[in-house]
N, C-alpha and C positions, 0 to 999 in steps of 0.2 A: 504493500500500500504506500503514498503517498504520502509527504509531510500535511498536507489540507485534511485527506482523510484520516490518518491515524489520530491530528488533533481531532478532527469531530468525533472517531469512536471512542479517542480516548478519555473524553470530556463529557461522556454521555450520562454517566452517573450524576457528575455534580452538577451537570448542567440541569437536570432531575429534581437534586436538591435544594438548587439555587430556588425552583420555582417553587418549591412548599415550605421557605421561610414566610412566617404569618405573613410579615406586612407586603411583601406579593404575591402575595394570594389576596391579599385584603384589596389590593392593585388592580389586580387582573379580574377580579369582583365586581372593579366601577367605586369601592373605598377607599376614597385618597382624601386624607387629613391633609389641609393646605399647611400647616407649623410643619408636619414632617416630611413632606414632599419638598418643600422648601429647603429645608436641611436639607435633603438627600442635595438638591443641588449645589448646594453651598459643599457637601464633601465633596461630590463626585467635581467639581472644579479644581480644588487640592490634585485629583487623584489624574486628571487629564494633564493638568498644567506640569508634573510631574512625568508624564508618561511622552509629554512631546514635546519639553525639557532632554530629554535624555533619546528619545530617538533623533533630535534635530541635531544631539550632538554626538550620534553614533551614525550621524546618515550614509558615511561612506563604508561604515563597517560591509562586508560580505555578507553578511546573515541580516542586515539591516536595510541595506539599500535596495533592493527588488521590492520592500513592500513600504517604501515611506513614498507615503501618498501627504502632502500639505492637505491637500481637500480634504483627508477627515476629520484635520484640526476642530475640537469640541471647545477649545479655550474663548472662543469671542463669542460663540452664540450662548455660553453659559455665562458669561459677565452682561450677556442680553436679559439672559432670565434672571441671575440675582440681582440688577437696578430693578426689574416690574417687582421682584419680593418683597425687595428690603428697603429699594429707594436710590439715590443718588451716592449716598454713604458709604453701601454695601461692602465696603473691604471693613469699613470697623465695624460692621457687627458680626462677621461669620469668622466662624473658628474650624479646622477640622479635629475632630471626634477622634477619639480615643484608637478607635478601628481605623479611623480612615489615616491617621497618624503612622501606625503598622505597618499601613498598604504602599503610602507615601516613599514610606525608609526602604522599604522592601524596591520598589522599582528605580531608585535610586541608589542602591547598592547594587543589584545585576547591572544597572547602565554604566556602574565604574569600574565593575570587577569582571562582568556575564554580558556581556551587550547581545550577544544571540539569544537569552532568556526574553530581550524585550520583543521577543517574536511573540509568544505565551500572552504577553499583557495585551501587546497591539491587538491579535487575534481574538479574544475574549470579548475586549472591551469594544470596537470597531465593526467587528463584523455582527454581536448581538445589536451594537443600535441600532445598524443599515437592516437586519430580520424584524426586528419587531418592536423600530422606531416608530411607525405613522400607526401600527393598531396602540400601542403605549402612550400616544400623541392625543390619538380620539378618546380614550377612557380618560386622562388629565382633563382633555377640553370639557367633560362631560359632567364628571367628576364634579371639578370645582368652577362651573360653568364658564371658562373662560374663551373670548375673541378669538378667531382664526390665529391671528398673529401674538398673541399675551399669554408670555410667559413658558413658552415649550418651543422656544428658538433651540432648545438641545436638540432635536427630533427634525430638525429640518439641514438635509444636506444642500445646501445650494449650489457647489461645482459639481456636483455630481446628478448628472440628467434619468440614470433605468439604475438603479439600487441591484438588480437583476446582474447588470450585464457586468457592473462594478465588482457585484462579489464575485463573479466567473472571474475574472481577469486579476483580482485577489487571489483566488484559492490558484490561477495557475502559477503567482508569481511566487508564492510559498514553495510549490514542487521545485522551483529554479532556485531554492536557496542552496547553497553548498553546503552541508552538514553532515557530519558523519549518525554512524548508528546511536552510538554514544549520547551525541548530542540532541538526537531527536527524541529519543527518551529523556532525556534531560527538559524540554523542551514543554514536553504532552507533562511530566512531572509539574513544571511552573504554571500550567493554564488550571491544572488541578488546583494549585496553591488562589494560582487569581480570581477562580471561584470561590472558594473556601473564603480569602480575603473580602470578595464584594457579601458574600453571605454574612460575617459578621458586624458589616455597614448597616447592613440591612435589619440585622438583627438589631442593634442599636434603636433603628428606628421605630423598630416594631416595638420596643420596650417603651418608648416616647407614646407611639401611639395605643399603647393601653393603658399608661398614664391620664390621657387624654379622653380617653373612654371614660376610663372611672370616673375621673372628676362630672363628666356629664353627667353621668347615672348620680353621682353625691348631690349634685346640682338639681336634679330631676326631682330625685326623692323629696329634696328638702324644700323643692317647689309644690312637689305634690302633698305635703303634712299642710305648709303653709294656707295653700288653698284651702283643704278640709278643713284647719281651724277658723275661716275665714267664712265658709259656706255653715258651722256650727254652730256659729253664734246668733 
């Protein structure tokens, strides 16, 4: 098999598990809390600005340069969506998270030491947005009823015209990396890791948003006594 294909079969499980972390599930349900979707963007910005930090300064590597596309740059359309979140400000109110902190060190240590690891991150993170960017696009818009254009500039690739013919020309520029066996196992190991890594981003979030839960149901209850003593007297 192929470097394309062995990462997808070898990514099969966690890509499995990535999707039955609650809060994507909660996602993919049509329940998007706007406080933790908003985070997610505020980390997932960390985790890009990182990832095309270190590929723009591995571009001529061998195992780097066939698949460094500038067009999939996520950095500017995600400082699109943290100004509609947080406003004009937005660099001093977000932080990345504990998890996202991990992920950061993590691709910044293969870009110094492993530069053909950042094949693993590119591939994870690039080619899930370009599959299941515009259905993930419509449930946000839906979700938290927002504008055509407000606030999910992550999900819109604009140099790139058939998302289709993109990832074809992706998955063949993978097979033309030079890597030995060694390394491809090495490789299909780190896309394991960068799911693992985005799952406990996610987890994170999920923990926000049942925080979030409760306080409504504490809010609820205490609305509903309120009212009863109110309709008692």
């Amino acid at each position: 098999m192929n470097l394309a294909e062995q990462l997808r079969v070898g990514t099969t499980k966690s890509h499995s598990m990535a999707e039955n972390v609650s809060f994507v599930k909660s996602f993919l349900g049509g329940v998007v809390d706007t406080k933790s979707y908003r985070k997610l963007v505020a980390n997932l910005y960390f985790v890009y600005v990182a990832i095309e930090e270190q590929m723009l300064a591995n571009k001529l590597h061998p195992a780097i340069e066939p698949i460094y596309f500038p067009e999939l740059n996520r950095k500017q359309s995600l400082e699109k969506d943290l100004c509609y979140y947080y406003g004009n400000n937005w660099k001093d109110q977000i932080a990345a998270s504990d998890a996202t902190q991990i992920y950061v060190r993590r691709i910044n240590e293969i870009g110094l030491n492993q530069p053909e690891l950042l094949v693993a991150h590119a591939y994870t993170r690039y080619m899930g947005d370009l599959s299941g960017g515009q259905i993930l696009k419509k449930i946000a818009q839906n979700a938290m009823h927002l504008e055509e254009h407000e606030g999910t500039a992550f999900y819109d690739f604009e140099s790139i015209k058939d998302d289709k013919e993109f990832k074809s020309i992706y998955r063949n520029q993978l097979d033309v990396i030079p890597v030995t066996t060694n390394q491809v196992s090495d490789i299909i190991a780190e896309a394991n890791i960068a799911f693992t890594l985005n799952m406990k981003m996610f987890q994170e979030l999920n923990s926000s948003l049942i925080k979030i839960m409760i306080m409504l149901l504490i809010n609820a209850v205490g609305s509903l006594k309120l009212n009863t003593k109110i309709f008692s007297k």
